[in-house]
C-alpha positions as CSV (number, residue, x, y, z in Angstrom):
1,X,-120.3,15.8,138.6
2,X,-119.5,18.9,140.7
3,X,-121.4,21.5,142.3
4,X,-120.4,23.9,139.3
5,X,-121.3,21.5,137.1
6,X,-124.7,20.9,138.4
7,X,-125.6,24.7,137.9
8,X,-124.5,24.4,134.9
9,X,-127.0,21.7,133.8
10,X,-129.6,23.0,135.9
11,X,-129.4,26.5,133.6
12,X,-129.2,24.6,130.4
13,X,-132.6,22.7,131.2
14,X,-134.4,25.7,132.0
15,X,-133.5,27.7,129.1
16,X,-134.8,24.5,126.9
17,X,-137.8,24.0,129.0
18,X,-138.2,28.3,127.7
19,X,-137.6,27.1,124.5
20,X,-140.9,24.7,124.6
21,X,-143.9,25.9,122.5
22,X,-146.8,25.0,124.7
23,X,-149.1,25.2,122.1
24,X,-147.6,22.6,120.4
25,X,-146.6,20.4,123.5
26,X,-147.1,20.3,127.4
27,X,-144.4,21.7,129.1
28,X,-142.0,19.3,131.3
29,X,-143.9,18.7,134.2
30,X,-140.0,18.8,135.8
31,X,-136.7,19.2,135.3
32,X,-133.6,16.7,136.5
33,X,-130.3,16.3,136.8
34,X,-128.6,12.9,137.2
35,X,-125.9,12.7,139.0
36,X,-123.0,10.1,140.0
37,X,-123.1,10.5,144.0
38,X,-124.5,12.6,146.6
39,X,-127.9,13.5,147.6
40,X,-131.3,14.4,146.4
41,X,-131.6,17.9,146.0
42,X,-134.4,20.3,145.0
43,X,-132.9,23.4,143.7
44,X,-134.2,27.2,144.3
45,X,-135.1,27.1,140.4
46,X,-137.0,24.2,140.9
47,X,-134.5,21.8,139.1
48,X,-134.5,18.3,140.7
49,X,-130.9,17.2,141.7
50,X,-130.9,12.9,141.8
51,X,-127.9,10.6,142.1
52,X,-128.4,7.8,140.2
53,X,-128.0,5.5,143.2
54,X,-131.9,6.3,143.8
55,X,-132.9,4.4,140.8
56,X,-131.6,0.4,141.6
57,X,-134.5,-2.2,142.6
């Protein structure tokens, strides 16, 4: 996944985390992209950027 694509993702999440009724359910207590490669990133929108390498034993 690209830099572009990540962005992309990243807005997607946060207009469905806007789309959460908090009276009906807690809001996501974060917000992550998984990725193929690279390195853990925590975006200026708060999105979490994680390759998936960081989640073997």
């Amino acid at each position: 996944m690209g830099q572009r694509q990540v962005e992309d993702a990243s807005s997607i999440l946060l207009k469905l985390k806007n789309k959460v009724d908090s009276e009906v359910m807690n809001p996501p207590d974060f917000l992550m992209v998984l990725t193929g490669n690279g390195y853990v990133l925590k975006l200026d929108n708060g999105v979490i950027v994680l390759p998936i390498t960081c989640l073997r034993d």
